[in-house]
N, C-alpha and C positions, 0 to 999 in steps of 0.2 A: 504493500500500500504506500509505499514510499515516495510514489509520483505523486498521488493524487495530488497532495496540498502544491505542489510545483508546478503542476496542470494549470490549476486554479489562480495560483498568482498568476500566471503567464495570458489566462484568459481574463484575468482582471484588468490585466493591461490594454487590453483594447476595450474597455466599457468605451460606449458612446451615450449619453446621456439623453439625449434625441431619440434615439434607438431605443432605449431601456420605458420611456415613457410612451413610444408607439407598440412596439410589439407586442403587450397586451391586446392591443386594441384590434392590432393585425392576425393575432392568432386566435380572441375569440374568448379572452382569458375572465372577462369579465363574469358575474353573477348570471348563471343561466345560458352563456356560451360552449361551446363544445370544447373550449380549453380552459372551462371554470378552473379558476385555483392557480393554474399554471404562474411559478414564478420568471422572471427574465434580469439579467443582466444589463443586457444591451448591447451583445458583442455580434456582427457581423457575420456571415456565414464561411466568409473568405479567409478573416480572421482564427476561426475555431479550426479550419482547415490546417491551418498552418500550425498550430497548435496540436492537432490530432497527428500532421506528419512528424514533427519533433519526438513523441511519445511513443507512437503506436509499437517500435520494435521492442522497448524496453519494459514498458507496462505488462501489470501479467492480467490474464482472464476475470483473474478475483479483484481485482484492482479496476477493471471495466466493468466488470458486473454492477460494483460497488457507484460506481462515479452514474451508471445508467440509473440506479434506483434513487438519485438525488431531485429535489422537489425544482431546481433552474433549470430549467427548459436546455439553455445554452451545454451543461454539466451532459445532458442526456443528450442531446448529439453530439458532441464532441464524442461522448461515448460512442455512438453509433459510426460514425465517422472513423475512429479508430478500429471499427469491427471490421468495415469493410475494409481498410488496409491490411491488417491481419488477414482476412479470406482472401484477399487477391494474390498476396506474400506466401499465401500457407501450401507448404511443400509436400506435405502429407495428409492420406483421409482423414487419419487420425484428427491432425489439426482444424482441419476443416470442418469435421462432425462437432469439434467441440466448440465451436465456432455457433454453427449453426443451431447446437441446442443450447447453449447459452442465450442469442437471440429469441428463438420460439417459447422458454419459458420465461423470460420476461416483456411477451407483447404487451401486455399491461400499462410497461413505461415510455413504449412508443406511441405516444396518445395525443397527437399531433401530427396534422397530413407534411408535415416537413420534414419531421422523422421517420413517420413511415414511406414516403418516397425516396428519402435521401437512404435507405436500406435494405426493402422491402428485395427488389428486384437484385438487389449485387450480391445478395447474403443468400437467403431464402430460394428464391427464382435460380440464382446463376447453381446452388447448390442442389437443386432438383431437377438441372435440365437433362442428366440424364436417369432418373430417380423416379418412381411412384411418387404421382404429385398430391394422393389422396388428400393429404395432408391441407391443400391447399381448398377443397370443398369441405372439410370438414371448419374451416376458417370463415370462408364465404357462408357460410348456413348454420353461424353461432349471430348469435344478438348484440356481439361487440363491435363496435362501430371503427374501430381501430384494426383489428383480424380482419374482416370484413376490406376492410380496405388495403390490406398487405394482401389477401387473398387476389385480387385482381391484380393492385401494381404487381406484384412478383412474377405476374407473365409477362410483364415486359420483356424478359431475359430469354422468354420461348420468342415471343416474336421478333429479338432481333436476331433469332436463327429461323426465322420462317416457320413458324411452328404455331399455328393460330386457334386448334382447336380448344383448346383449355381456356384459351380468354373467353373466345364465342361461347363456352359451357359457361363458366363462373358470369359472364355478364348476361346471360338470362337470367341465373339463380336470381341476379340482384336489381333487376328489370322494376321489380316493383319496392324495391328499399326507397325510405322515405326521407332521407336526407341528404343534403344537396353534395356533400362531399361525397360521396357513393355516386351521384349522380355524374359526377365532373369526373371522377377515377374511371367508370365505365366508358363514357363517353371520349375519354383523352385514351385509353386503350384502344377501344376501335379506332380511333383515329390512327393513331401508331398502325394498325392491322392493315388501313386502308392507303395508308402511304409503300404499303409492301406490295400488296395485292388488293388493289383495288375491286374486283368481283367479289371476292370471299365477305369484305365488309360489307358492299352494295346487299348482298343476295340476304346476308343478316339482319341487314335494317331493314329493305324489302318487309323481310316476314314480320317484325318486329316494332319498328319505327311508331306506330298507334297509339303501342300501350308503352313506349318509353315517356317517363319526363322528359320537358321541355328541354329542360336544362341540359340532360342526356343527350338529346338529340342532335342540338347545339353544335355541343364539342365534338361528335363525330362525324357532323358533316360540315365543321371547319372547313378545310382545304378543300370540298367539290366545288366544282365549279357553280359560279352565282345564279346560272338557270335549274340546275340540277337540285340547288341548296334551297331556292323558294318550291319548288314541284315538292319534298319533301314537308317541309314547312307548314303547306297548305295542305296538306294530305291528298297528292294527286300523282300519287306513285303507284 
């Protein structure tokens, strides 16, 4: 545990005060928001990066475990941040399984769409592309709105090997979830699908596109082209 408190001075040194008095506001953190409680520093994303590459070789597991269960937001990715250097670094299964169940059983403290995007797909995803992804539907089809949302980002890693069926499964499961960060993770997955192979996503929204939210819809038909993207809109697909 010897880094931790070294970590932390080092992340204290980039507070931004500006930063520290928005980022509540930006992640939601208030009375009633989906990052009620969440505390922040106000340190930079670019900054913590820098901080997580200094660290990541010498820290040990229990020492990230430790720094990810802490109540500042910036503390728990940094953590996270430092996982994924670790998984990309890790030269053995070994390494790497302990890696990845260290992540899975503390979803919990990834309760934030910035932590779970900045993880979900390098840790989880890159570690299941060639693996039994069960793991990742029994995520999508729990009540936790953070699982839930590593369940879909973590295909990202399938589809930037062209691999799309597991997105197109886990985003029906979540077709009818009723909150908008679920809605914007599905919707920015098919999109990612449909910049690879555009039919595959076409043919899903096709079937689909009715009973999605709005807001779903949105982000996945980002990039069509502007007559394609009102036909859908208006429902005359």
């Amino acid at each position: 545990m010897q880094y931790i408190e070294k970590l932390k001075d080092d992340l204290a040194r980039y507070i931004d005060q500006e930063k520290a008095e928005f980022f509540p506001k930006f992640f939601n953190a208030f009375p009633g928001g989906y990052g009620e409680g969440d505390r922040f520093l106000g340190v930079k994303v670019p900054d913590q990066r820098k901080v997580a590459r200094k660290y990541y070789k010498e820290i040990s597991l229990a020492a990230v475990e430790k720094l990810l269960r802490e109540p500042v937001h910036e503390y728990r990715l940094t953590a996270l941040l430092i996982l994924v250097y670790k998984f990309e670094k890790a030269k053995t299964r070994e390494d790497r399984e302990a890696i990845v169940n260290l992540y899975i059983n503390n979803l919990e403290y990834v309760n934030n769409w910035d932590l779970v995007d900045s993880s979900a797909y390098k840790i989880l995803g890159a570690y299941l592309e060639d693996k039994d992804r069960s793991i990742l539907y029994r995520l999508a089809g729990s009540d936790h709105l953070w699982s839930q949302r590593v369940a879909i980002i973590a295909t990202l890693a399938f589809i930037r090997n062209n691999q799309f069926s597991d997105t197109l499964n886990i985003s029906e499961i979540l077709l009818d979830h009723e909150h908008d960060l679920i809605h914007k993770a599905v919707g920015w997955m098919l999109r990612e699908v449909g910049k690879r192979d555009f039919q595959t996503e076409f043919e899903f929204l096709k079937s689909h596109y009715k009973r999605m939210p709005r807001t779903m819809l949105r982000y996945a038909i980002e990039k069509f082209e502007p007559e394609l993207r009102q036909q859908f809109l208006n429902g005359l697909i």
